[in-house]
N, C-alpha and C positions, 0 to 999 in steps of 0.2 A: 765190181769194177776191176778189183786186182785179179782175179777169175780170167776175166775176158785176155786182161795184158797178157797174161803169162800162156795163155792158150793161142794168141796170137805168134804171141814169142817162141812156145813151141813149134806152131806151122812153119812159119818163117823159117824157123834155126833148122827144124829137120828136110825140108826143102830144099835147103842150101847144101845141106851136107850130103842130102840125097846126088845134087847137082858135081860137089867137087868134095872129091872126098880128101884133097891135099889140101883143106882150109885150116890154115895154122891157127892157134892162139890170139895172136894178135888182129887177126879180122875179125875172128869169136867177137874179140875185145871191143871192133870198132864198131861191130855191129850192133851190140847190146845194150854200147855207149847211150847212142839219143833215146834207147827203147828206157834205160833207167832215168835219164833226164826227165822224159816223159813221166813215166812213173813218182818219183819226186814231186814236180811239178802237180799231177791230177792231188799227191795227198796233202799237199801246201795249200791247195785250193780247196780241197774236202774237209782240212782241219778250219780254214778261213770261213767253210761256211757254217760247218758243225757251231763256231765262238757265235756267228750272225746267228743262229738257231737259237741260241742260249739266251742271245741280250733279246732278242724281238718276246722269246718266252717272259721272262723277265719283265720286260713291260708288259705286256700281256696282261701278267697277273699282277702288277701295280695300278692298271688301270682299271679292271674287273673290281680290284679291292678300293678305288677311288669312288668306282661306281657304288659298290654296295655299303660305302659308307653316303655318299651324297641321296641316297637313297632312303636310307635310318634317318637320315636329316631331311629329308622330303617328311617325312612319316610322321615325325616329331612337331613338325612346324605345323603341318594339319592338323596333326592332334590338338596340337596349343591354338593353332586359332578356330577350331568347332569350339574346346572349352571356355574360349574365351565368350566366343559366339553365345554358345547359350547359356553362360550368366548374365551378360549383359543382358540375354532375354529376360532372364527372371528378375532383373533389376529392373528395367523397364514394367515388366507385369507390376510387379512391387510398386511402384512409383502409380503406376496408374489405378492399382488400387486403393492406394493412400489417397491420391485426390478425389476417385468418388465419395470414399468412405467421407472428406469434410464437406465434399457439397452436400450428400444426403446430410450432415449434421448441421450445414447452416441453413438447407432448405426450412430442418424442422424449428431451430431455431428461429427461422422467419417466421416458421406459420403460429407458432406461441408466443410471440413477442406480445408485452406487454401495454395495453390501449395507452399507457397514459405513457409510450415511450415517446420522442417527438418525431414528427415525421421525416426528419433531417438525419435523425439516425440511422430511421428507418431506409430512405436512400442510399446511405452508405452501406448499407450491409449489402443491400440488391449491386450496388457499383460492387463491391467485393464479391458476389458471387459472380457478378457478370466479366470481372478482370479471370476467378477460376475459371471460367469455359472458355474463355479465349485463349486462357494459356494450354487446357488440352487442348483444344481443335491446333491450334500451332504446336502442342506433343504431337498431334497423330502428324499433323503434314512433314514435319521433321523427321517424322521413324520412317516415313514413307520413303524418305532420300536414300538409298541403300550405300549409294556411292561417297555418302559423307561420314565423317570423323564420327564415330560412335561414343567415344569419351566425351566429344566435345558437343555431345549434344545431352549426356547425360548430368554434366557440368550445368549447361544453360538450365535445366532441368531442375538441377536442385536451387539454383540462384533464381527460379522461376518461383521455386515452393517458398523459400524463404521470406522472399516479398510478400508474398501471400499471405503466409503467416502473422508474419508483421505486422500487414494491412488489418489484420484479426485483429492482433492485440490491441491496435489503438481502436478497434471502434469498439471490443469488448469494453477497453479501458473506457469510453465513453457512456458506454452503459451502466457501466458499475458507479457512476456518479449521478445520473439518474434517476438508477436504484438506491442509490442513498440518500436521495431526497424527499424519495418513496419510503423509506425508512422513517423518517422525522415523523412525514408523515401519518404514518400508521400508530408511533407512537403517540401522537396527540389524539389519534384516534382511541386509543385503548385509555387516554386519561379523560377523554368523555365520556367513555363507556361506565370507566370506575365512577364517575358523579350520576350514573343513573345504573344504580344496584337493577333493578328489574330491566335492562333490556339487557337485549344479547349480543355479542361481538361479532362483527362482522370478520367473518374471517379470509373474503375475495382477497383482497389489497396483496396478506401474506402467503396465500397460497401459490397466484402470481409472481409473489418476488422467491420461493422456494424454485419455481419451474424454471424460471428464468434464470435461477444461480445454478440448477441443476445442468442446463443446456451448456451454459459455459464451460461448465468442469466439465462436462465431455467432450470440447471440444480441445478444449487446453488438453487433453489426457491426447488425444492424436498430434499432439505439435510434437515436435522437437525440444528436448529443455533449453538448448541453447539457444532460443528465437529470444531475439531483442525484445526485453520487456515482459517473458512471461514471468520472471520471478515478482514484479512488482504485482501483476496483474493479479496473481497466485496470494498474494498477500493484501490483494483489495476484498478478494473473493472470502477469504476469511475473515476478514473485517465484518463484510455482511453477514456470514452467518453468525458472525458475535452477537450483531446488534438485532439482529433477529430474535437469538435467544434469549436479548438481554428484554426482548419484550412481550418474552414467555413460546415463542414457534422455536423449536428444533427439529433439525434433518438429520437422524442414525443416517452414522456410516452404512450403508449396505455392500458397498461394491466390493467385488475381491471375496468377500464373506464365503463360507459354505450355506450351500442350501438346504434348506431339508422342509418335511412335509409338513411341519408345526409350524412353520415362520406365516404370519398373518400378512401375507403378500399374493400379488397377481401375475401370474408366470404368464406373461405375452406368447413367449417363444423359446423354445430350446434348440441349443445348437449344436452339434456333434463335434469335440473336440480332440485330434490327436496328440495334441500335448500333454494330457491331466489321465492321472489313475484311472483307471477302467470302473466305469459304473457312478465314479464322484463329480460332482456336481456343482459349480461355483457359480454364484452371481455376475457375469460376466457385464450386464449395461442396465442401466437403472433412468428407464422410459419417464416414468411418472416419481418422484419423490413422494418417501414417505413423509408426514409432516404432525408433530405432535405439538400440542396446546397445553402448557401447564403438567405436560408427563401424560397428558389423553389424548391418543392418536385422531386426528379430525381428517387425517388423507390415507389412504394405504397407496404401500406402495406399489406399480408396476414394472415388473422389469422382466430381463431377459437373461438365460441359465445358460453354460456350456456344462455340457456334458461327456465325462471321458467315455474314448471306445478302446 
């Protein structure tokens, strides 16, 4: 720009003096006057635009850096909610493998219940299985809602399980008084037995009430400990096995035990386990109870092995 003026100012200035060669000083002067105004002027407004140059930069790159921060914060909040996403998946999985896992355990439950249980019980136990499948098929129709509160249906969920639960305990607890009446009676049976030396004990009555205390401790072993009433329940169940043994049947602990190939038992099923040592072998579920008579095994037992991989 300063270029142009001054090449300008040269034409001009040598044109003029080409023109008159008596141009004093002072017309130099007057001439040159508006051409430096001018000049003044264009750098006042060069330097006015260079400052606008600087602040539009300036934003510029506050806003670029505004962006590439809201952008880390886009990044972060997707990350946080897929992670969130898929635990809640595996909560959900979790939750609905727990409630197959107790229907399969009160199905079987049902199917060995004991003839002389009454059939009022029996009822209740079918109403309790039948409250679990209602409460999945309303799990599944619930996960199906995608557009609803996900907490708050894992909430309803557990206050779904816990009823549940509960609804166990009291009919377990009904059972276990039952069985203790079944108890009396088997012991008056074993004092018949003792007044006739030659015949043989019957041993149906206690092998029934072995299955039947076996079913419950597996099914109490999938509760929750804090469900209302399992500590009582927990403490009926030992009771019976008291009074059991107090009339010669014992049930060895098996469960949790290690396994191995001498133990005089019937391995149902093996399961492949990635929690436990490579190659070791634990009794993980005990189908059929072992049950011994005076320290002589009259049942063996069946059960089921995990296996480390």
């Amino acid at each position: 720009m300063r270029e142009i003026i001054l090449f300008v100012f040269l034409f001009f200035g040598t044109s003029t003096l080409a023109q008159n060669d008596t141009l004093t000083s002072d017309d130099l002067e007057r001439e040159l006057a508006p051409l430096k105004s001018s000049i003044q002027s264009l750098q006042s407004e060069n330097s006015t635009l260079t400052k606008e140059i600087s602040k539009l930069n300036y934003r510029l790159n506050s806003a670029n850096a505004t962006i590439d921060s809201l952008a880390g914060r886009i990044k972060t909040n997707n990350d946080a909610i897929y992670e969130t996403a898929t635990q809640l998946g595996l909560e959900i999985s979790s939750n609905e493998e727990n409630a197959n896992k107790k229907i399969e355990s009160v199905n079987e439950s049902l199917s060995s219940v004991n003839d002389s249980v009454s059939k009022n019980f029996k009822y209740g136990i079918i109403g309790v299985v039948l409250a679990i499948l209602i409460s999945v098929i309303v799990y599944v129709l619930l996960s199906r809602r995608q557009s609803s509160d996900k907490s708050d249906i894992i909430e309803r969920l557990s206050k779904t399980k816990v009823s549940i639960e509960e609804s166990l305990v009291k009919e377990f607890n009904k059972q276990t008084e039952l069985m203790d009446m079944n108890i009396q009676q088997l012991a008056k049976q074993n004092s018949d037995t003792k007044d006739k030396p030659d015949s043989e004990p019957d041993h149906s009555l206690a092998l029934k009430l072995a299955s039947e205390i076996n079913l419950i401790e597996r099914n109490l072993s999938l509760m929750d400990t804090g469900t209302k009433g399992l500590k009582q329940l927990n403490r009926s169940v030992g009771k019976l096995k008291d009074n059991l043994a107090a009339n010669g049947y014992e049930m060895p602990e098996l469960l949790g035990k290690k396994y191995n190939q001498g133990m005089n038992v019937i391995v149902i099923t093996s399961i492949p386990d990635e929690d436990l040592e490579k190659d070791s072998e634990i009794i993980s579920k005990i189908l059929i109870p072992q049950v011994n008579y005076n320290d002589k095994m009259i049942q063996t037992a069946q059960i089921e092995v995990s296996v480390g991989i």
